[in-house]
C-alpha positions as CSV (number, residue, x, y, z in Angstrom):
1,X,-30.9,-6.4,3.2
2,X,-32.2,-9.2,1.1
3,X,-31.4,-12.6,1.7
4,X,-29.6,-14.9,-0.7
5,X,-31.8,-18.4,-2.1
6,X,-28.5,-20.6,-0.8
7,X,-29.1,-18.5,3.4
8,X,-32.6,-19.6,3.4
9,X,-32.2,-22.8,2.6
10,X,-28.9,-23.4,4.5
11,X,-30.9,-21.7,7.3
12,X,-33.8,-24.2,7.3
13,X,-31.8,-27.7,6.8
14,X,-29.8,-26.5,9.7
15,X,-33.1,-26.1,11.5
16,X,-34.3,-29.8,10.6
17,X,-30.8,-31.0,11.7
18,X,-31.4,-29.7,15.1
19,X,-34.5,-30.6,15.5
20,X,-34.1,-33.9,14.2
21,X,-30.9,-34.3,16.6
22,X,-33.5,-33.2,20.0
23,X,-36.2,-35.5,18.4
24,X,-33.9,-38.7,18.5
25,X,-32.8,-37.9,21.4
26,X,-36.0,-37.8,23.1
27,X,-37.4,-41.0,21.1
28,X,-33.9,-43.2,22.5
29,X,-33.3,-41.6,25.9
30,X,-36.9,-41.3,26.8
31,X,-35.9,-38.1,29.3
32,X,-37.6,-35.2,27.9
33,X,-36.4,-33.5,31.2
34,X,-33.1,-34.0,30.6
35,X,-33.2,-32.8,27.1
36,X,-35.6,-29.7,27.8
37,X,-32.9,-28.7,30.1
38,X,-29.9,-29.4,27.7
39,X,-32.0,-27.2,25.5
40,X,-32.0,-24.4,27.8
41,X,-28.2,-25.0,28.1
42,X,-28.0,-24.7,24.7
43,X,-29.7,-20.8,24.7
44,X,-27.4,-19.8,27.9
45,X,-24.4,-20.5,25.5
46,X,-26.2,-18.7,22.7
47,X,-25.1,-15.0,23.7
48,X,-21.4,-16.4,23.6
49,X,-21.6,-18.2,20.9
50,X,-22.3,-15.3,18.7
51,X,-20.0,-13.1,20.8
52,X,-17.4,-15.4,19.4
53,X,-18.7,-15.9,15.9
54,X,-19.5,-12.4,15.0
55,X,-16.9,-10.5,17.0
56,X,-13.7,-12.4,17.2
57,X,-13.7,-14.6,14.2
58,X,-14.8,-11.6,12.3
59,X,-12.2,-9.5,13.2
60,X,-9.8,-12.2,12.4
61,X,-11.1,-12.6,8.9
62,X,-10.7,-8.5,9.0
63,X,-7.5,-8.4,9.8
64,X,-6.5,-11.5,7.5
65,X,-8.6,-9.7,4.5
66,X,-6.7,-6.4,5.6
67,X,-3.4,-8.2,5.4
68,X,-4.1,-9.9,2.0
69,X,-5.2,-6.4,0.5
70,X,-1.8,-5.0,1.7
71,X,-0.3,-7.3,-0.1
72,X,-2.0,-6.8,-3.2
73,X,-1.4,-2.8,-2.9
74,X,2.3,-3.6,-2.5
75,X,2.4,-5.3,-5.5
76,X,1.0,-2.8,-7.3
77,X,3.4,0.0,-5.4
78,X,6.5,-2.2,-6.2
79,X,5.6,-2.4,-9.8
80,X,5.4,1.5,-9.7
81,X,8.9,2.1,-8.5
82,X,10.2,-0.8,-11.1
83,X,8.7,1.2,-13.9
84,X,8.6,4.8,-12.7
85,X,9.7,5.8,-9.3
86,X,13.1,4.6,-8.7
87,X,14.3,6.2,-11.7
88,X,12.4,9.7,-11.0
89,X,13.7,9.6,-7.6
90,X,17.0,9.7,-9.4
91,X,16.4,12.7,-12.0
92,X,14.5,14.2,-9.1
93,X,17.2,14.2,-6.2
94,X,20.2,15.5,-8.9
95,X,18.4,18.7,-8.6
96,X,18.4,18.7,-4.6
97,X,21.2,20.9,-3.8
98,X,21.1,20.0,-0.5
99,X,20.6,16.0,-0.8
100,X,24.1,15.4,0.5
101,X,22.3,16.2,3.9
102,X,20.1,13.6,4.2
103,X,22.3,10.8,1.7
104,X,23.4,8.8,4.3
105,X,19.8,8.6,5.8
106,X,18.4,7.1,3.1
107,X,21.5,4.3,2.1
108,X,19.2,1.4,3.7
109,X,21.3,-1.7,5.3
110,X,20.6,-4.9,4.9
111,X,19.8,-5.3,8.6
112,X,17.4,-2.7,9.1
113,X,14.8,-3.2,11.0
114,X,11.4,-1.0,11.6
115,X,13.3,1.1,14.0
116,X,16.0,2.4,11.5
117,X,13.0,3.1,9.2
118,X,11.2,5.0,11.6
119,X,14.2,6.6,12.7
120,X,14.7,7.7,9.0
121,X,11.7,9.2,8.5
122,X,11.9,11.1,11.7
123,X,15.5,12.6,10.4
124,X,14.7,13.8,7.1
125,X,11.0,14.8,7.5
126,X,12.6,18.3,8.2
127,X,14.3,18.1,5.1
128,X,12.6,20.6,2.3
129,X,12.8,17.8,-0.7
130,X,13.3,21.0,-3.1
131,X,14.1,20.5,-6.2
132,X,15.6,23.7,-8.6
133,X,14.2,22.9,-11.6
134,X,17.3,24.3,-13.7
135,X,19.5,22.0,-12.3
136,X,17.8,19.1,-14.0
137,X,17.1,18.3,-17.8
138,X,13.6,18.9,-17.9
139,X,13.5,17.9,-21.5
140,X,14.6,14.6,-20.2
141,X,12.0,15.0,-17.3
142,X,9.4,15.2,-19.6
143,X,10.2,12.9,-22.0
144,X,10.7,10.1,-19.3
145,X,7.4,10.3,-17.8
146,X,5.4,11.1,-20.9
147,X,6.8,7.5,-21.6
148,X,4.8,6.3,-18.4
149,X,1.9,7.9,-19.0
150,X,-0.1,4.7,-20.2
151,X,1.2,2.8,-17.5
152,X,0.5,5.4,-14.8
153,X,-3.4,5.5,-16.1
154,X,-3.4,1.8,-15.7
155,X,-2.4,2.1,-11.7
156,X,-4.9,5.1,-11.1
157,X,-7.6,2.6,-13.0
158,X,-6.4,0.2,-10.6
159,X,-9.5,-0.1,-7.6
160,X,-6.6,-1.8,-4.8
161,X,-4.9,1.9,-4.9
162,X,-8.5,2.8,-3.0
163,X,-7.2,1.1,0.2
164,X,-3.9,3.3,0.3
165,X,-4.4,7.1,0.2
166,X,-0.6,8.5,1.0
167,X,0.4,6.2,-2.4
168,X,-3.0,7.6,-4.5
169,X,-1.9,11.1,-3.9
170,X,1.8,10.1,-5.2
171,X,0.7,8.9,-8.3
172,X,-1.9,11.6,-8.6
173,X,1.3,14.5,-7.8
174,X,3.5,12.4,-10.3
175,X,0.6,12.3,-12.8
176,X,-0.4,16.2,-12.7
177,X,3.7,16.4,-13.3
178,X,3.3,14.9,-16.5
179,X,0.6,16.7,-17.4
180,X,1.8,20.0,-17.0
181,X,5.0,19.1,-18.9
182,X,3.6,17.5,-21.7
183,X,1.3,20.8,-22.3
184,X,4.4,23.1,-22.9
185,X,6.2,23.0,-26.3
186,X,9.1,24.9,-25.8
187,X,10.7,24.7,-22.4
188,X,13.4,27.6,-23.1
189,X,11.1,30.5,-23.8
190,X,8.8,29.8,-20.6
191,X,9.1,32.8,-18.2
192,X,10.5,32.5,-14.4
193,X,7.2,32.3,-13.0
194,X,6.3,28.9,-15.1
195,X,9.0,27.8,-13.8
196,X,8.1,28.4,-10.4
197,X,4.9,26.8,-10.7
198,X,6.6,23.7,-12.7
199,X,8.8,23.4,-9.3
200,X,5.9,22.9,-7.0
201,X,4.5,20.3,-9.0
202,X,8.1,19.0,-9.4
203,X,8.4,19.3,-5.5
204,X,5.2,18.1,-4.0
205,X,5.5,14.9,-6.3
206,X,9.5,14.4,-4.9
207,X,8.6,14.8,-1.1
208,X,5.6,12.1,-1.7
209,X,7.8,9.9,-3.6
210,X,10.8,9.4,-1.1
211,X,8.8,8.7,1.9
212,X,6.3,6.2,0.2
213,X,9.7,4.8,-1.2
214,X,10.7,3.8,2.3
215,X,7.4,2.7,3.4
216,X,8.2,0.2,0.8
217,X,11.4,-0.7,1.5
218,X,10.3,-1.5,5.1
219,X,7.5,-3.4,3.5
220,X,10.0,-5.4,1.5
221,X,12.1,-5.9,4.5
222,X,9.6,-7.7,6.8
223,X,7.6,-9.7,3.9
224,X,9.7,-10.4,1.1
225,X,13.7,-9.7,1.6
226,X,14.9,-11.1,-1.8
227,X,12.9,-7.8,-3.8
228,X,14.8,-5.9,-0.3
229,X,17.9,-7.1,-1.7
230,X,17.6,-5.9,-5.1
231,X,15.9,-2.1,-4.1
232,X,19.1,-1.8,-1.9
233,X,21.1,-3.0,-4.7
234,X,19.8,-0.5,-6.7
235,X,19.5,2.5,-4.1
236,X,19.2,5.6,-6.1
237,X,20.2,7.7,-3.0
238,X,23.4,5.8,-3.3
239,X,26.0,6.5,-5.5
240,X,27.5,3.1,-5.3
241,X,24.9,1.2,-5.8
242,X,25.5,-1.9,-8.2
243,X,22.6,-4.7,-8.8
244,X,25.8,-6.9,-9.2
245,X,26.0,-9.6,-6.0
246,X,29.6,-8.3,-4.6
């Protein structure tokens, strides 16, 4: 590993500060035994010394630098559901036939706290998140996310998305979605087993979205419950949801 210009010379003024510091000392005390055996005080220390340098401020700094990633990567995640996610969750969960089973799961209260969200994922991770692709306007599908598909290249060109996998492979599922929409022309004259294939892409991208959405919400909750206000104010899982204060 090669060493930087400013290390070596921050290395040797440190050096002549030390010795310079034992030299006085010896000049104005006159007790070189005193200060050969503060000197071997000094290396008893040492081991500690760096235990506490290199082990526990370091992984304060780690988990500091973690934190302030994970706040970066939420940014990014809450600009993804402001642009694209809350409103496919919506087209998405109209074709759920069986949404009304998990509906009141995912209307999140003000006063949640980590336990509800855990709680919630618990309930609904049995749920199928299947979409049938005829109950939806997949002209409108198509449309809406061709209409994201600069901003969603953006985000994947984004190098903070490296430090969260579960939300990469969302916006790689809702990317692939577009794709294979935008490459059909005619949506009425595809045969039933396009249509089967459209509905996996359609389904693996709705199952990723929803729980990533309430990682976010909890997110939200903890850090920053002002945007938690508005995402419950505008709860697509909630048919009453108004962004109006009430």
């Amino acid at each position: 590993m090669k060493i930087a210009d400013w290390e070596i010379k921050l290395g040797v003024i440190l050096i002549c500060i030390t010795l310079t510091v034992y030299s006085l000392k010896f000049i104005i005390l006159q007790n070189p035994g005193d200060t050969v055996n503060y000197i071997f005080n000094s290396f008893g220390f040492l081991p500690m010394n760096v235990l506490l340098v290199t082990v526990v401020l370091n992984k304060l700094l780690s988990v500091r630098s973690k934190k302030d990633k994970m706040d970066k990567l939420n940014m990014v995640i809450g600009t993804f559901f402001s642009e694209v996610g809350t409103g496919l969750m919506s087209k998405l969960s109209s074709g759920d036939s069986a949404i009304e089973d998990i509906r009141k799961e995912l209307i999140i209260k003000g006063d949640f706290s980590e336990d509800d969200f855990e709680r919630v994922r618990k309930n609904i991770k049995s749920h199928s998140f299947t979409v049938n692709i005829s109950d939806i306007d997949v002209i409108s599908l198509e449309s809406y996310l061709s209409g994201k598909r600069d901003f969603m290249i953006r985000l994947l060109e984004n190098p903070v998305l490296l430090e969260h996998e579960d939300f990469t492979e969302l916006l790689r599922a809702v990317f692939h979605l577009e794709e294979e929409l935008q490459c059909r022309d005619d949506f009425a004259c595809l045969p039933s087993t396009d249509f089967d294939h459209l509905n996996g892409d359609i389904n693996r991208a709705y199952g990723k979205l929803v729980f990533q959405w309430l990682d976010y919400m909890s997110h939200l909750q903890e850090r920053y419950p002002y945007l938690f206000s508005l995402m419950i104010r505008t709860n697509p899982f909630d048919d009453n949801a108004s962004p109006v204060v009430k």
